[in-house]
N, C-alpha and C positions, 0 to 999 in steps of 0.2 A: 504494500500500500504506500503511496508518495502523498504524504503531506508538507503544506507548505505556507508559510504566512508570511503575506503579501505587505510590506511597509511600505509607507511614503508619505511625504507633506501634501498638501493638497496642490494640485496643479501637478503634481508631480507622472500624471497619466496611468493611474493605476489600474482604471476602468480600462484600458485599451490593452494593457498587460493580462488583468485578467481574463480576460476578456479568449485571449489565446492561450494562456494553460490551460483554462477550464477545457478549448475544444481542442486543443494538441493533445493533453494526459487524459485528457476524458475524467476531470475532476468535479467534484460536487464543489458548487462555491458558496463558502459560507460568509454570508455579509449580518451581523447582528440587529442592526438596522429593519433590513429587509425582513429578516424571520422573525422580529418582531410586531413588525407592519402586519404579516402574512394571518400570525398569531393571532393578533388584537384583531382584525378581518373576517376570520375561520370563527372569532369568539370561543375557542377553547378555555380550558382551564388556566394555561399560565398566562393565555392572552387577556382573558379579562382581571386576572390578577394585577397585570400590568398596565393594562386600560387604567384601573383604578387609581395607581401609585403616580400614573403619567397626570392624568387630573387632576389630582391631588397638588402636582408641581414639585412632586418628588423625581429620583432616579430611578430604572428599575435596577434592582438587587444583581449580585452576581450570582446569587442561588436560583435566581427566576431565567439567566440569562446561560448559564450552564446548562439547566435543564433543556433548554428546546436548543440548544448545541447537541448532545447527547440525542435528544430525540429524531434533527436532523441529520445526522450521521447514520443512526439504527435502522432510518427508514428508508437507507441509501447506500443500500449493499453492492450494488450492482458497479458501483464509481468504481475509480481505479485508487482513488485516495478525494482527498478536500484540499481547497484552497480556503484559506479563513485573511477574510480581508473585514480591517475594524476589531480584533479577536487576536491575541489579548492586548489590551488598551493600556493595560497595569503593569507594577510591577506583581500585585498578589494577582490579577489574573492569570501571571506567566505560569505560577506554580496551580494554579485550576486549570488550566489546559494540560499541564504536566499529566496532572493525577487522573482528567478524563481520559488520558492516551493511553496510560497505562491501564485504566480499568478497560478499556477496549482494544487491550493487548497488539497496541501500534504507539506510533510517538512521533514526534514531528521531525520531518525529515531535512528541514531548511526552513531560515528566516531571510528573505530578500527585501534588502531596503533601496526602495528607487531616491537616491538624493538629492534633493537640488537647496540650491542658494534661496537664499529668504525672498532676496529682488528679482531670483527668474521668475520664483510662483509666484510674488504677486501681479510681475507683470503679466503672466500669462491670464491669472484668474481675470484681472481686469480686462483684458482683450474676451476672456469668452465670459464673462459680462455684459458685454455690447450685447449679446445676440440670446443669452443663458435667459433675461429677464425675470431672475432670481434677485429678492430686494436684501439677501445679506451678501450679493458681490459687489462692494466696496472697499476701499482698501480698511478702513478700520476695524472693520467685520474681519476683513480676509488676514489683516497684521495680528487681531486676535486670536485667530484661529491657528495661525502657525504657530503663535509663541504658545498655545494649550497644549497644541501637538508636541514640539520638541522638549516642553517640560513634563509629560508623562508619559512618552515616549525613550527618552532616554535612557530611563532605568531599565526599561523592556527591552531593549537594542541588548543594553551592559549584560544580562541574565543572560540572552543566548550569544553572546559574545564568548562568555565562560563557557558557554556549555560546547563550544566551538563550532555552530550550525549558524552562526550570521555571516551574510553574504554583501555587499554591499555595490550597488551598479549605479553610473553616472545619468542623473536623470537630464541631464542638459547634451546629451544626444538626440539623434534623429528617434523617431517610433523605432524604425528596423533594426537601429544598433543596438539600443535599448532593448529590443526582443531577442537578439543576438547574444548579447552577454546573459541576460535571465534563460534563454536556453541551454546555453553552455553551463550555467551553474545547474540546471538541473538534472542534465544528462551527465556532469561527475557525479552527483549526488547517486543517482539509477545505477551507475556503474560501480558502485560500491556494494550492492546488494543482489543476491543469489536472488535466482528464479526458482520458488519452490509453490510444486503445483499437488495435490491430493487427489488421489484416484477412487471413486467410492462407486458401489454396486451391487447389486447381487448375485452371488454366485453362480457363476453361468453365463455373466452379462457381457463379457468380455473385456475385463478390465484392464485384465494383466497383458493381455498381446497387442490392448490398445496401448498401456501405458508402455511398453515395453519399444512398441515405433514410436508415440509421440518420442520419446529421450530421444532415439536417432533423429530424429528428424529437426529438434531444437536443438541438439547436441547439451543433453540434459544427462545426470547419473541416473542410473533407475535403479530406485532400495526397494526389493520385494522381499517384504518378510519371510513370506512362504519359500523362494529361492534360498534366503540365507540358511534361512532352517532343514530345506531340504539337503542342504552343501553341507550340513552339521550330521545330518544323517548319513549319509555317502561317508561322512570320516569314519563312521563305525565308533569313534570314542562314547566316553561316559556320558557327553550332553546329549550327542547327537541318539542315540539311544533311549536315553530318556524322554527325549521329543517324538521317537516314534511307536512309545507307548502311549503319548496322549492323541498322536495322530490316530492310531487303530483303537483308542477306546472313543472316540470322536470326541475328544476335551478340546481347548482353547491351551495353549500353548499361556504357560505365566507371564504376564508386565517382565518378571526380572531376567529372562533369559532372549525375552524380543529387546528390549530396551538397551541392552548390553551390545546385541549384533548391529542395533542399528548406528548406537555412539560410534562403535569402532568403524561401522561404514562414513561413518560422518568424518572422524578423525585422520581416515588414509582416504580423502578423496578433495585432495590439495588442487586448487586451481582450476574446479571445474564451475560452471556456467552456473549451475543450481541441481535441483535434482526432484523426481517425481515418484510420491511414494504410493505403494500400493499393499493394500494389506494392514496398514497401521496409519491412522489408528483405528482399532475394531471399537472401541468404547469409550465414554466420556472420560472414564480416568487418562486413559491412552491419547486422550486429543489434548488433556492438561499436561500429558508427560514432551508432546509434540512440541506445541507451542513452549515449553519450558529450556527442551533441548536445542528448538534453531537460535531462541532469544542468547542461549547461551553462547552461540556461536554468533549471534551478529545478524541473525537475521529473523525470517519470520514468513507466515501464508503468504502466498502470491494471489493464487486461484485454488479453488474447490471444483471439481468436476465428478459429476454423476451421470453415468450410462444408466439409461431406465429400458428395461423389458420387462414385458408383461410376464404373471408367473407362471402360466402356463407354459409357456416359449422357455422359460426357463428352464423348468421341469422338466421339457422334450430334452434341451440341449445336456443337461447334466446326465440325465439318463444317456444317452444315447454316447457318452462320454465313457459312462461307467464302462461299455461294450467295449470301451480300444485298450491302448496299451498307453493313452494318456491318461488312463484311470488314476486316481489321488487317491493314497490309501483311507481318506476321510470322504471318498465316494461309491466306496464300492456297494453299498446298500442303498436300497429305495430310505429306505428307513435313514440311516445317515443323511443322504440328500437334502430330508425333507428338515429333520434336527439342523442342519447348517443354515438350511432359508431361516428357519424357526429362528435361530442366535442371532441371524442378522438384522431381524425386524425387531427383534427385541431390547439388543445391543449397539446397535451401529446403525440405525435408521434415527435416534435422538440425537448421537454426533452433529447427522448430518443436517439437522435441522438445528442444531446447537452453532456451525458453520453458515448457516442459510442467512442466520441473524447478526453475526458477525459479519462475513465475509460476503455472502451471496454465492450462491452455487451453481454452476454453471448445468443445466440439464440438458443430456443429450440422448438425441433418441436411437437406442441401439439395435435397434432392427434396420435388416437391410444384408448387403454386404459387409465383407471386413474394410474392404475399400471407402464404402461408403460410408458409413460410422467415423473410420479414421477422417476423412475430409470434413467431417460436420468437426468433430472435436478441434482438428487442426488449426478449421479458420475462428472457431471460437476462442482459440489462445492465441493467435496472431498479434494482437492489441498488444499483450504484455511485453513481445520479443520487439515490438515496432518501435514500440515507444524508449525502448532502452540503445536502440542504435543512432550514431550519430548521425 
């Protein structure tokens, strides 16, 4: 997810800046202003809360102003991340934005300050004055408004200056250089972060030979748990052994012996692109242990992808699986087949809805050819590899 907050004094063209990350990253823009307007309009609950406090001739709160931040986020799974222009205004807003990131296990990925001189933006705001017919575009209106900004603004700049994610670009450029340097700071920003995509489905659905070309064809690693475990069985040792006793009594393989294989795949797989996991997480603890282990590493979800087939079609394919000599020693029975759908509706279908609300899950429909499944999945992940090339 690419987030990113958008600074500048007024004049400074931030409307015309955002304006192109929102349709370049395919970002959610969040202006506080606007989704208070929207709020107070809709008559919701925080919106007439704040209807009230506005009439009143008060400020609204930053507990009123989090909230429908939070709320427009969760309702916008689908973005690629958010642009928050107006957001945080403070210095304690910096660390309420912190704490919303982190409860929605992402964090802000760059602060871009457009800057200009005090005399270019007022000259400018006066020149679109003429035409704006807005009665606070005068210079004394306009000379108060910059010294508001760069006095609570500052402290806001200083906090992500520490945290080493402030970016700074010459706002007294043309529009095009100005888009030019703000793109260039965004695609180092992108190239610092793995592409990691989740492969979820039901048995049968064709997950694993989808995810297994999508990696070739993004040049991605592919962690399949079940692969690993079966390369653990093939050694014959003590684990491998142990795994295929829970394979043949049709158990779920423990968090501590998955979780193990996948660290170490993570730890010897230096310098690759990102990676697409399939097989894990099967369960809510297992999607807490995911997100715990990229964080650990520096990164985090990319995309969610779910192959949907009907159960029947499933049912045909598994069975008829059972017949070959690609049989899985956890398929050989009717009876098995039907207990593994069973685990997965039960275990790994709230994941995926626990993902849907966070992330947004990409659904694709997997009937058809191999061919063609892979071509719907492929141009659906397109976007993520697009936007990370220079």
């Amino acid at each position: 997810m690419l987030n990113i907050a958008l600074f500048g004094p007024p004049g400074a063209g931030k409307g015309t800046q955002s304006e192109f990350l929102v349709k370049e990253y395919n970002l959610c823009y969040i202006s506080t202003g606007d989704l208070l307007r929207q709020e107070i309009a809709e008559k919701s609950r925080l919106g007439l809360e704040a209807q009230d406090i506005i009439a009143a001739g008060g400020l609204v709160s930053d507990e009123i102003i989090v909230q429908i931040i939070e709320k427009t986020i969760t309702e916008h799974p689908e973005a690629n991340g958010f642009l928050f222009d107006g957001f945080p205004r403070t210095y304690i807003q910096s660390y309420i934005l912190e704490g919303l990131m982190i409860k929605l296990n992402t964090s802000l990925n760059c602060l871009i300050s457009l800057e200009l001189e005090e005399e270019e933006a007022v000259k400018r705001l006066l020149e679109r004055a003429k035409t704006s017919g807005r009665s606070d575009d005068n210079e004394t209106v306009i000379r108060n408004r910059l010294r508001e900004y760069q006095e609570k603004t500052l402290p806001v700049l200083d906090f992500y200056r520490e945290k080493g994610i402030y970016h700074h670009v010459d706002g007294l450029q043309s529009i095009e250089s100005v888009m030019r340097d703000v793109k260039a700071i965004v695609q180092k920003e992108l190239s610092k972060h793995l592409v990691n995509i989740v492969m979820f489905g039901y048995p049968g659905s064709g997950r694993g030979s989808q995810g297994h070309a999508l990696a070739e064809r993004f040049g991605l690693e592919y962690v399949s748990t079940g692969a690993m475990l079966d390369e653990e069985i093939r050694d014959n040792q003590q684990l491998g052994k142990a795994i295929k006793e829970l394979y043949e009594s049709g158990q779920l393989v423990p968090d501590e012996i998955v979780v193990q294989l996948i660290e170490k795949k993570l730890e010897h797989s230096k310098g690759v692109r990102g990676f697409i996991f399939k097989g894990f997480p099967r369960t809510l603890v297992q999607s807490y242990i995911l997100d715990g282990m990229l964080k650990k590493h520096g990164s985090f979800i990319s995309k969610v992808v779910e192959i949907e087939v009907p159960m029947l079609e499933l049912i045909r394919r598994l069975d008829k699986r059972r017949m070959t000599d690609q049989c899985m020693p956890y398929d050989k029975t009717t009876e098995r087949i039907v207990q593994r759908l069973a685990d997965h509706e039960k275990k790994t279908v709230p994941v995926i809805e626990k993902y849907n609300q966070l992330h947004g899950v990409v659904k694709i429909n997997g009937m058809g050819s191999f061919e063609e499944v892979f071509e719907r999945t492929a141009t659906a992940l397109e976007k993520i590899f697009n936007i990370q090339q220079d």
